[in-house]
VEXSE-47025 format. One record per residue: x, y, z negated of N, C-alpha, C, O in turn; residue in one letter. Coordinates in steps of 0.1 Angstrom, whole numbers, padded with zeros to 4 digits, always signed. Example, Ala and Ser with C-alpha at 12.3 -4.5 7.8 and 13.67 -1.06 7.14 Angstrom:
BEGIN
+0132-0057-0078+0123-0045-0078+0132-0033-0078+0142-0033-0085a/+0128-0022-0071+0137-0011-0071+0129+0000-0079+0134+0011-0080s/
END
This chain:
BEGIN
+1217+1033-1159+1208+1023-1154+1199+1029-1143+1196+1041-1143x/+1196+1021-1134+1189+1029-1124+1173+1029-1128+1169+1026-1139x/+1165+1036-1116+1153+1036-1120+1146+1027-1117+1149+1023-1105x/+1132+1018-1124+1126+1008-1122+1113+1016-1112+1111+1028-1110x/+1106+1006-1109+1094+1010-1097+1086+0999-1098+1093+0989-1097x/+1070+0995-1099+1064+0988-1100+1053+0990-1088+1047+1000-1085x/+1052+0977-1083+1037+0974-1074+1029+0966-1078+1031+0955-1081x/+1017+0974-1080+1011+0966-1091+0996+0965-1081+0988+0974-1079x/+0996+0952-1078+0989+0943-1066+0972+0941-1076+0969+0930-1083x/+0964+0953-1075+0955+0948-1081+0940+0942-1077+0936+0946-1066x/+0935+0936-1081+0922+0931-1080+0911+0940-1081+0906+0936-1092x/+0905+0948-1078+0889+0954-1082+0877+0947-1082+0871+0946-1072x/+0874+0942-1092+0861+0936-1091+0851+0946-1084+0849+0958-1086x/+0847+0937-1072+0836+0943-1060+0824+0944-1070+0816+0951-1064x/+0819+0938-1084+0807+0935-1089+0811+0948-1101+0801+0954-1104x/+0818+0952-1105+0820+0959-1115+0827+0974-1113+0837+0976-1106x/+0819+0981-1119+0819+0997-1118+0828+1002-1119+0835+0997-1128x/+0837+1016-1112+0848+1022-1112+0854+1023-1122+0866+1024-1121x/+0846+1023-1140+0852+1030-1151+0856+1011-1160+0862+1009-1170x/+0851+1002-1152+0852+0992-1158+0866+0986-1150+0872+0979-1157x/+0869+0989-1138+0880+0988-1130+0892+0996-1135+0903+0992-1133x/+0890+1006-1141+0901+1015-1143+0902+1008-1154+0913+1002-1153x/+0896+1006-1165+0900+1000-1181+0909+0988-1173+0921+0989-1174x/+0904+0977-1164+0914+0968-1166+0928+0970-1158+0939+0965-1160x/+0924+0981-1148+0941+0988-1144+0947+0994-1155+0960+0993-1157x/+0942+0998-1161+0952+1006-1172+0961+0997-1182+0973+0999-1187x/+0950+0983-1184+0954+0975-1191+0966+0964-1181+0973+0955-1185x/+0965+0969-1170+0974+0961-1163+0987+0966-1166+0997+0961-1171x/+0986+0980-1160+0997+0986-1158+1005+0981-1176+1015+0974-1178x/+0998+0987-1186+1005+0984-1200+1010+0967-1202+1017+0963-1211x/+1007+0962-1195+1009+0945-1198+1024+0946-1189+1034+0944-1194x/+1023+0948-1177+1033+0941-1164+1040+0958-1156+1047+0958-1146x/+1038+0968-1160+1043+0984-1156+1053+0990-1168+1061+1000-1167x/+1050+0983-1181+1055+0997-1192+1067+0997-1188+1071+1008-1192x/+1075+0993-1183+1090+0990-1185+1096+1001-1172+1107+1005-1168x/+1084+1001-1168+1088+1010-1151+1092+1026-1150+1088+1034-1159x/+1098+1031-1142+1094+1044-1142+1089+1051-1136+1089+1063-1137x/+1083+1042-1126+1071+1049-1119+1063+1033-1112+1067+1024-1104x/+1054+1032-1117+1040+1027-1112+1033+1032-1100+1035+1044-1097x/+1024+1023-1092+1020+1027-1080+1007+1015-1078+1010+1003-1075x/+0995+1020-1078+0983+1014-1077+0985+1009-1064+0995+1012-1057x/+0972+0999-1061+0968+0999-1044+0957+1014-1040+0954+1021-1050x/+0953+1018-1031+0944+1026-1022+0933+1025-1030+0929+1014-1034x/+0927+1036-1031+0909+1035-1040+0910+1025-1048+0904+1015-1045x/+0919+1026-1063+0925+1011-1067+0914+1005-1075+0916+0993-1079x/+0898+1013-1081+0891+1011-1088+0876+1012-1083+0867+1016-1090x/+0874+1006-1068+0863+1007-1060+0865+0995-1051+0877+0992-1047x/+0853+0987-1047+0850+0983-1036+0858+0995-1024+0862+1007-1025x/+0858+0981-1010+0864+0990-1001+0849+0996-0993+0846+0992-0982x/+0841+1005-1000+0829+1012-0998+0834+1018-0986+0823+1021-0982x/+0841+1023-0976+0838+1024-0965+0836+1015-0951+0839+1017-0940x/+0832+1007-0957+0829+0993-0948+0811+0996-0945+0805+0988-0938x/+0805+1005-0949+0793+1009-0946+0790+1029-0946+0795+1039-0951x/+0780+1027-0940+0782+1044-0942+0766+1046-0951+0754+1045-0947x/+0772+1049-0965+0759+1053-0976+0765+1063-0984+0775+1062-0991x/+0752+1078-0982+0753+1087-0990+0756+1084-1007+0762+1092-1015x/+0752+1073-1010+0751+1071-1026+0769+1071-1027+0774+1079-1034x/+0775+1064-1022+0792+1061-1025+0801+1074-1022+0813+1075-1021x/+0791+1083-1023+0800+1097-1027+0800+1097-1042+0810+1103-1047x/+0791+1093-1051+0792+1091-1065+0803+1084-1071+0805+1084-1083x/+0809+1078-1064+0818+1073-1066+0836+1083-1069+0846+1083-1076x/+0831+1087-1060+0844+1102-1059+0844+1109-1075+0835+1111-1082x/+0855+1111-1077+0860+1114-1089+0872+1134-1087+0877+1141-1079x/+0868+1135-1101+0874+1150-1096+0890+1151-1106+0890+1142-1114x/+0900+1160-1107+0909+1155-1110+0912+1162-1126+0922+1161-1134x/+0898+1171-1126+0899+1175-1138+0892+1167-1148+0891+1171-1160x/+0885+1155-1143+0873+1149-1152+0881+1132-1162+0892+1127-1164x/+0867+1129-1164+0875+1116-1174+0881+1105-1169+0889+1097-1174x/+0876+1105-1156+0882+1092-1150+0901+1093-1145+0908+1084-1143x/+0904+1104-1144+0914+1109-1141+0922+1112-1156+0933+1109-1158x/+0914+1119-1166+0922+1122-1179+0926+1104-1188+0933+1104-1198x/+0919+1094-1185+0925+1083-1186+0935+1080-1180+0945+1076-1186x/+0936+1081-1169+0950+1078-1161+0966+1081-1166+0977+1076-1167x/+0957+1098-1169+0970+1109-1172+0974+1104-1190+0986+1104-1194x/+0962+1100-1199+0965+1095-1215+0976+1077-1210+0988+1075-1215x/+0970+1065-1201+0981+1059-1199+0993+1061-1194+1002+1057-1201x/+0996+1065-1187+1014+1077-1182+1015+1075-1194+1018+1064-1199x/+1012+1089-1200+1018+1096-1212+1025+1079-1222+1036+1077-1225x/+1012+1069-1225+1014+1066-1239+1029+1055-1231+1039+1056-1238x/+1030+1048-1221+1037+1038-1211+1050+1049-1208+1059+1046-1201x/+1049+1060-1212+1065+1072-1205+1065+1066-1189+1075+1065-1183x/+1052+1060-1184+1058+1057-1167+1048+1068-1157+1036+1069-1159x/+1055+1073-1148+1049+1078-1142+1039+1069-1135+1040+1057-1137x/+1028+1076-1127+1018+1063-1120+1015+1070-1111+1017+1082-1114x/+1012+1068-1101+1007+1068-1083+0993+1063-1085+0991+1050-1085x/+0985+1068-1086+0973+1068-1082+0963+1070-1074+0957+1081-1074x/+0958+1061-1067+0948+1065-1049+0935+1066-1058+0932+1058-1066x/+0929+1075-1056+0912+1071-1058+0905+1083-1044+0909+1091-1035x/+0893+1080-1048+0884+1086-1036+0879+1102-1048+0872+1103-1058x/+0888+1113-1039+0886+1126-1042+0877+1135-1043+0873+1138-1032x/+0871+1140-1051+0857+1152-1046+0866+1165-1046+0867+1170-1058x/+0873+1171-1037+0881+1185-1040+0872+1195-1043+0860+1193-1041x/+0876+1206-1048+0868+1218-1052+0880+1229-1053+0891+1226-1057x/+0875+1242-1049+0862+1243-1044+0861+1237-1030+0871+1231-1024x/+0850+1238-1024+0847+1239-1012+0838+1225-1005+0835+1224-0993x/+0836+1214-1018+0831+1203-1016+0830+1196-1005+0820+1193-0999x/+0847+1194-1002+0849+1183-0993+0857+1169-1000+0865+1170-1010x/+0854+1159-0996+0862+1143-1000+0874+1142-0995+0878+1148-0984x/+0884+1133-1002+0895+1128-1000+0902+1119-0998+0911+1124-1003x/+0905+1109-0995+0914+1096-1000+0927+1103-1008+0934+1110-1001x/+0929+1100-1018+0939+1109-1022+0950+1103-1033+0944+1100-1043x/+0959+1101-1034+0970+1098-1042+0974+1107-1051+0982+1115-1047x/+0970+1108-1065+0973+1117-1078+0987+1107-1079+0990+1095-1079x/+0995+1122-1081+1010+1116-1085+1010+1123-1104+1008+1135-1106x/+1011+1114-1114+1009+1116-1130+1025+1115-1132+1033+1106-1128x/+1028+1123-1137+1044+1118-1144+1043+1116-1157+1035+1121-1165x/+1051+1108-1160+1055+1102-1179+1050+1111-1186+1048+1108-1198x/+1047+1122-1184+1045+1127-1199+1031+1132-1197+1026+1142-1203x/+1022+1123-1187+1007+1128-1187+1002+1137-1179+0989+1138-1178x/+1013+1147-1170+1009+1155-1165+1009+1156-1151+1020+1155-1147x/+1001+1158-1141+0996+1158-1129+1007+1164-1126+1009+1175-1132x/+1018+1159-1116+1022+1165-1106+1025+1170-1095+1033+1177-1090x/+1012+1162-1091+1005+1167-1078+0999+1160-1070+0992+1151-1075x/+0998+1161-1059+0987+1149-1051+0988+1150-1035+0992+1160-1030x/+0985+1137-1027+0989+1133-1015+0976+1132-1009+0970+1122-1013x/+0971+1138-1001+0955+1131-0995+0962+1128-0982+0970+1133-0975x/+0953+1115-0981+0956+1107-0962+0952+1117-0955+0942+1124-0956x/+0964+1119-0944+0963+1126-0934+0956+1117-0921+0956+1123-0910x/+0950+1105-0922+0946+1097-0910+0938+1091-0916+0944+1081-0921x/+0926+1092-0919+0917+1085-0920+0913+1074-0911+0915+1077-0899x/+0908+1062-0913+0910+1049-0906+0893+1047-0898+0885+1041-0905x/+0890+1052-0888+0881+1050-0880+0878+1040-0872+0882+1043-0861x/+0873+1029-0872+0867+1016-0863+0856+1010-0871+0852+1012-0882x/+0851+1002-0858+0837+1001-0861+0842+0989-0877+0851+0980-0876x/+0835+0991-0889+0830+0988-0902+0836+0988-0910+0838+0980-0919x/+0845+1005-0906+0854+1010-0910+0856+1025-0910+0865+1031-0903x/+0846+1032-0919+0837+1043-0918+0845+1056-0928+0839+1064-0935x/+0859+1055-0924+0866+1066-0932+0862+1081-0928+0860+1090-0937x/+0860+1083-0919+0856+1094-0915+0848+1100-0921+0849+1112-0924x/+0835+1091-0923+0825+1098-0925+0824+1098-0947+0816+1096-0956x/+0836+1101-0947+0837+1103-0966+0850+1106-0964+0852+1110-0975x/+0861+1109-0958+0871+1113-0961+0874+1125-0956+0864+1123-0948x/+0877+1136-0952+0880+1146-0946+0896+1144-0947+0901+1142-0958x/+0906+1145-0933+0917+1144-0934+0927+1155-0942+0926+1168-0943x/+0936+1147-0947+0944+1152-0952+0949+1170-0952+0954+1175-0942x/+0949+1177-0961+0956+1191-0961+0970+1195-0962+0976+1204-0957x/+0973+1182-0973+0982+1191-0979+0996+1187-0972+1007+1190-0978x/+0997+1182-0963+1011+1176-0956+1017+1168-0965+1011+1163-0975x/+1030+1166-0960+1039+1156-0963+1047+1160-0979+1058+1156-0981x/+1044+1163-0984+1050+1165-0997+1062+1157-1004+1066+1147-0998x/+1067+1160-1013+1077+1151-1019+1076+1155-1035+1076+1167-1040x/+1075+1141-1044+1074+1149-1059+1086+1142-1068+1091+1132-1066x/+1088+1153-1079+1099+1146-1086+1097+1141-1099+1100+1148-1108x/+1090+1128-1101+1087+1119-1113+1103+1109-1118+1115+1107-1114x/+1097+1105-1126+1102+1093-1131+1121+1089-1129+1127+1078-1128x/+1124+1104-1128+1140+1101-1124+1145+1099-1109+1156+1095-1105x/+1134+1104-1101+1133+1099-1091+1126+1112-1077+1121+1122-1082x/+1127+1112-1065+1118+1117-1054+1114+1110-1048+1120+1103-1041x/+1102+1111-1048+1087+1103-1044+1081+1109-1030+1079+1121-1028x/+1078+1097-1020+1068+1101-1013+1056+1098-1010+1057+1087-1016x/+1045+1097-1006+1035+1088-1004+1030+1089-0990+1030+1099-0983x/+1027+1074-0986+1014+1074-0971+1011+1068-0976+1016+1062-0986x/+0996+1068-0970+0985+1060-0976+0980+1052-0965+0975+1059-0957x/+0979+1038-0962+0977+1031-0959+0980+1035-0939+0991+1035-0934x/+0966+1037-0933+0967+1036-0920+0978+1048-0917+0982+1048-0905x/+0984+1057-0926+0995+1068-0928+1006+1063-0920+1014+1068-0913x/+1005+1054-0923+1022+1039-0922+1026+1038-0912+1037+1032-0912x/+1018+1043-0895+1015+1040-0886+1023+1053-0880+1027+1053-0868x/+1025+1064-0887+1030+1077-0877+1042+1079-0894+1042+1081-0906x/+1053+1076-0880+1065+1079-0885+1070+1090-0890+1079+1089-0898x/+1065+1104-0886+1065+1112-0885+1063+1117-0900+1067+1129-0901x/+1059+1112-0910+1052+1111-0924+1066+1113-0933+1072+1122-0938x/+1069+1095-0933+1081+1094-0938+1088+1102-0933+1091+1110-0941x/+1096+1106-0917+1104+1116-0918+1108+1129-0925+1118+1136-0929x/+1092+1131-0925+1097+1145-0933+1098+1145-0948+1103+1154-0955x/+1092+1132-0954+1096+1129-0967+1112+1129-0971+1117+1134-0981x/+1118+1120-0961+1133+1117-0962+1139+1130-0962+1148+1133-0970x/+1136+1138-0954+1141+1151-0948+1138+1160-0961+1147+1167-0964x/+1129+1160-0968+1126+1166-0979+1137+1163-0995+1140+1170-1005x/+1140+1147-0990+1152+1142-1004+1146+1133-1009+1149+1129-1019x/+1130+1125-1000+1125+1111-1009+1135+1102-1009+1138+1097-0998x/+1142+1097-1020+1148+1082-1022+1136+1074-1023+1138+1061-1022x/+1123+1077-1024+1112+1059-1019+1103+1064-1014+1100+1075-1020x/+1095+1060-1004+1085+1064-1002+1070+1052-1004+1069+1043-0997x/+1063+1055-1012+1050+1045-1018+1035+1043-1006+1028+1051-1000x/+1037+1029-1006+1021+1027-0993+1016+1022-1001+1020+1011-1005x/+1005+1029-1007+0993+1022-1012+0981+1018-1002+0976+1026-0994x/+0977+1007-1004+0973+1002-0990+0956+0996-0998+0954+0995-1010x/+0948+0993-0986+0936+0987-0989+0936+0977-0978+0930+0982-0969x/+0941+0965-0975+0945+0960-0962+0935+0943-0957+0938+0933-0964x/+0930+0942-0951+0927+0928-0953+0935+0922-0941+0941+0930-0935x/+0935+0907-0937+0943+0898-0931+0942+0898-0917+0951+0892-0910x/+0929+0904-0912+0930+0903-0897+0933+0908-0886+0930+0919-0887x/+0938+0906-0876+0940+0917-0866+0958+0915-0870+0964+0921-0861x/+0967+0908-0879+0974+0898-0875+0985+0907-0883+0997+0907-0881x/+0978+0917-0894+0985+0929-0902+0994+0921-0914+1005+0926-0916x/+0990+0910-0921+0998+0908-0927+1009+0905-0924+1018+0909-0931x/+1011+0896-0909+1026+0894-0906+1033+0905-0900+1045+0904-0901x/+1030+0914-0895+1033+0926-0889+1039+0936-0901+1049+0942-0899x/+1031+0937-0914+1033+0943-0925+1046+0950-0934+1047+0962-0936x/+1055+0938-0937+1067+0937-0938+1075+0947-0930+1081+0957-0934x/+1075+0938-0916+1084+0945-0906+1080+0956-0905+1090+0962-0902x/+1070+0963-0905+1069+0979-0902+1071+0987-0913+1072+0999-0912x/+1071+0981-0927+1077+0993-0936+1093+0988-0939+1099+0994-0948x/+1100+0978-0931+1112+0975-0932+1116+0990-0918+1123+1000-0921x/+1112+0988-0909+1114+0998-0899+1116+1010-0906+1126+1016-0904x/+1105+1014-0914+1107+1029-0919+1115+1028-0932+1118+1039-0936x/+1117+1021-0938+1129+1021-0945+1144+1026-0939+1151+1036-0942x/+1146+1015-0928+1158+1015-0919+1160+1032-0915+1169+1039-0917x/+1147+1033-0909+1152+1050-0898+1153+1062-0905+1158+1073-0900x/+1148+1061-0919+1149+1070-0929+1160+1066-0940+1168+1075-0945x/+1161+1059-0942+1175+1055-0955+1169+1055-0965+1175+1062-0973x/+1155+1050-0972+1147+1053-0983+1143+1042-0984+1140+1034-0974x/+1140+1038-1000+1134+1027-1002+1118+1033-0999+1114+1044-1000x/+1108+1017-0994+1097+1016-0991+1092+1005-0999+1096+0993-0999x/+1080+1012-1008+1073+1004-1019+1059+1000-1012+1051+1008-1016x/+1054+0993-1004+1046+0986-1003+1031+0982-1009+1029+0970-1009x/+1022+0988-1016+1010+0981-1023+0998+0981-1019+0990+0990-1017x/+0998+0965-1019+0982+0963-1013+0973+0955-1026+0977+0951-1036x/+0960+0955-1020+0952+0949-1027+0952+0935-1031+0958+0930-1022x/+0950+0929-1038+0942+0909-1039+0926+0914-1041+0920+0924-1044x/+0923+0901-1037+0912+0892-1038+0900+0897-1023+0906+0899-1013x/+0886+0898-1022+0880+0891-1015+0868+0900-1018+0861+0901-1028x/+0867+0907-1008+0855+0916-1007+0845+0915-0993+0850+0919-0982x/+0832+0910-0992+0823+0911-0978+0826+0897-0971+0821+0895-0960x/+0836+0887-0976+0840+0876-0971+0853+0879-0961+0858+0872-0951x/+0858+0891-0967+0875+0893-0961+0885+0894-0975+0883+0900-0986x/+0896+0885-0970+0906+0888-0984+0914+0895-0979+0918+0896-0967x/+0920+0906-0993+0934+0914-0989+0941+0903-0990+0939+0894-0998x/+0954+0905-0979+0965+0896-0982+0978+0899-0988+0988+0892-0987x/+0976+0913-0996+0986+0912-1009+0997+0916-1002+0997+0926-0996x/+1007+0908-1003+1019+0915-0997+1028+0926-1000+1035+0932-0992x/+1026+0930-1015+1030+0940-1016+1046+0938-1018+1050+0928-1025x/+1054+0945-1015+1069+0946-1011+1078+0960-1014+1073+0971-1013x/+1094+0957-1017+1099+0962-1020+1112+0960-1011+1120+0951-1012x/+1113+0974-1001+1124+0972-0994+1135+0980-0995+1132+0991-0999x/+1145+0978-0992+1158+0989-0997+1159+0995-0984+1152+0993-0974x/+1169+1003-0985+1169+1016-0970+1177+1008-0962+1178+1013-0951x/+1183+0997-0963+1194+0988-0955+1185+0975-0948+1190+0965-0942x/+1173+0980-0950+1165+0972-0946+1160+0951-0955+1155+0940-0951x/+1166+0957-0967+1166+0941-0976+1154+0939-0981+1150+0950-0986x/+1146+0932-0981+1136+0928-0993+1137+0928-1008+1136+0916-1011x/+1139+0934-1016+1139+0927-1032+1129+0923-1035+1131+0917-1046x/+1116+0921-1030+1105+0911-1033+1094+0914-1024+1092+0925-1018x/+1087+0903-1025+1074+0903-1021+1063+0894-1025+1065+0882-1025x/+1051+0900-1028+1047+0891-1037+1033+0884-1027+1030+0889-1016x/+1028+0873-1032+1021+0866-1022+1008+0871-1025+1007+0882-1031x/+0996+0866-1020+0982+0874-1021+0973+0877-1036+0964+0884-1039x/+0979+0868-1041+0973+0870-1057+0976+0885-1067+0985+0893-1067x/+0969+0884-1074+0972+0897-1082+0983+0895-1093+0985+0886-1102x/+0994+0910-1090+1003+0905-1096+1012+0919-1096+1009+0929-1090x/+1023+0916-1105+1030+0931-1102+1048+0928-1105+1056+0924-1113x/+1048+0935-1084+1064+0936-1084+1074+0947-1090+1072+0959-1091x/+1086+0941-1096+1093+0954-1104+1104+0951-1094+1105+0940-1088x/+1114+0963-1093+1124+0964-1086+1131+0977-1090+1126+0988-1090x/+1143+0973-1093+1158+0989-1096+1153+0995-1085+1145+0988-1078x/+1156+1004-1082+1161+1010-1068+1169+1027-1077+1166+1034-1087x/+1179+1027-1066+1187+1037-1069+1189+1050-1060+1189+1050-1048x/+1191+1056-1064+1186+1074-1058+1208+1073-1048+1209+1079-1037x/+1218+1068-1052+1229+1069-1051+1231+1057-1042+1242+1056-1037x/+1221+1046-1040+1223+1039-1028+1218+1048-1016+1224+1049-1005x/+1205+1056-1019+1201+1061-1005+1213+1072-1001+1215+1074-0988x/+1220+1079-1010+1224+1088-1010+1241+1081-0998+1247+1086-0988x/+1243+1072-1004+1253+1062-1000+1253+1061-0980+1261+1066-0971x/+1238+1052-0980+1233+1049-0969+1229+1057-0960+1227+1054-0948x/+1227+1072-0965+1228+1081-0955+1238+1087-0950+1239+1089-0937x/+1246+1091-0957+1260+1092-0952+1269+1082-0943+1279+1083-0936x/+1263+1071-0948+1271+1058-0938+1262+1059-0920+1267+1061-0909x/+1251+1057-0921+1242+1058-0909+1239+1069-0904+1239+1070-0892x/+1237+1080-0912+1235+1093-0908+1224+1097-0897+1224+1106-0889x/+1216+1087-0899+1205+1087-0893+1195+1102-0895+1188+1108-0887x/+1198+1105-0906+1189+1119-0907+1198+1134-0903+1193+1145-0900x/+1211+1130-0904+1220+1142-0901+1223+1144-0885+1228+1154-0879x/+1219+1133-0882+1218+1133-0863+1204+1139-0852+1202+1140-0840x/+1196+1143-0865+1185+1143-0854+1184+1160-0850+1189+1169-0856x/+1177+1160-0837+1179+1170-0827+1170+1177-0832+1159+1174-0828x/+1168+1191-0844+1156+1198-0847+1152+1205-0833+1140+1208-0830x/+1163+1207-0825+1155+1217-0815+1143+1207-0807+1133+1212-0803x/+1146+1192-0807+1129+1189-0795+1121+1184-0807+1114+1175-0802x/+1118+1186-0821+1116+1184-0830+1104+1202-0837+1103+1203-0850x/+1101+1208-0831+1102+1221-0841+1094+1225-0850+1094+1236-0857x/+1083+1211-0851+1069+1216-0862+1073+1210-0869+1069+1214-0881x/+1081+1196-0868+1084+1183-0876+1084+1191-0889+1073+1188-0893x/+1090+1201-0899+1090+1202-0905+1080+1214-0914+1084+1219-0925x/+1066+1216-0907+1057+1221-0910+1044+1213-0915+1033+1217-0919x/+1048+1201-0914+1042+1192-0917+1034+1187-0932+1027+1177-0933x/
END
């Protein structure tokens, strides 16, 4: 049987507190995820989109990876056997700098490692900068749930360069967890640009954005599941909800040998690409 993958399109109540957000994600994922083998939140999946202002207090918000809000995460894995993708807003240590960061948990509870955004999203009322410190750790690739995993994180999605070195590394999917609202004309654009990076890499591309309606902007949801051949197996509309989809490590394997899209490329005008 192949491996299952969930997008699990969630809602954060803007009025209710991170540890009260996380109880009903956890409770999500166990309702509409257990069946999966790997789960994948939206971006900061248990916060208001708090960089929409710039206040010292929403560093309290930031969570550390050895503390309780995180050891809930790692006790749902474990009891669900599903791995989970997790975005929350990072306090790293030592050296107390912030993160946007993706904790990758595998089935059996245990931290396998973690993705922080390499691009923080800067425009005016849109204040990433000033709480995130970009990304360290490069392009990584992790091996959960039967599977190799990659992550970008939202405005990530935008430099191709990400996914390549994921594919190049052996990702069969690579996960966008996104925080996205409707304007500026991203939902329709959305699709097509993780269909693109599916195509040029040979890798499935998991898609997850937010629902509902924060400051008088709605996420427009959209979260999606595309094959490396460029297909849709779903997409789901703006409400909160959670897409499942097979995807198979021996289609990508298939697909690259047929396109050979990654076995063509020129490392010589390429030469940091893989220091990334």
């Amino acid at each position: 049987m192949s491996p299952n993958v969930a997008a699990v399109q969630f809602e954060a109540g803007p009025d209710d507190s991170p540890e009260e957000n996380l109880e009903r994600a956890m409770d999500v994922l166990a309702e509409t995820a257990a069946e999966a083998d790997v789960a994948c939140l939206p971006e900061y999946f248990a916060t208001p989109y708090f960089p929409a202002e710039q206040d010292p207090e929403n560093f309290d918000l930031a969570v550390r990876d050895d503390g309780d809000f995180v050891a809930r995460i790692r006790e749902t894995a474990a009891d669900l056997d599903t791995a989970v993708v997790a975005p929350v807003f990072e306090e790293g240590y030592p050296g107390g700098r912030y993160y946007n960061t993706a904790l990758i948990v595998d089935s059996d509870g245990e931290l396998a490692g973690k993705y922080r955004k390499l691009h923080p999203f800067q425009r005016p009322g849109y204040n990433e900068t000033y709480y995130f410190s970009p990304g360290d750790l490069g392009a990584p690739v992790f091996d959960v749930g039967g599977l190799t995993i990659g992550v970008m994180i939202c405005f990530d999605r935008h430099f191709p360069e990400i996914a390549r070195v994921q594919a190049l590394r052996g990702a069969d999917v690579v996960f966008v967890p996104t925080c996205s609202f409707g304007e500026e004309n991203r939902d329709a654009v959305w699709v097509k640009e993780l269909t693109g990076i599916a195509v040029s890499n040979s890798v499935y591309v998991v898609g997850v954005n937010r629902a509902g309606t924060e400051g008088g902007q709605t996420h427009f949801g959209a979260s999606t599941v595309i094959d490396p051949s460029g297909e849709e197996r779903g997409t789901l509309d703006a409400d909160p909800d959670t897409l499942s989809a097979e995807v198979s490590p021996s289609t990508v394997t298939n697909v690259r040998n047929t396109t050979k899209h990654l076995n063509d490329i020129r490392a010589e005008l390429l030469p940091d690409l893989d220091s990334l």
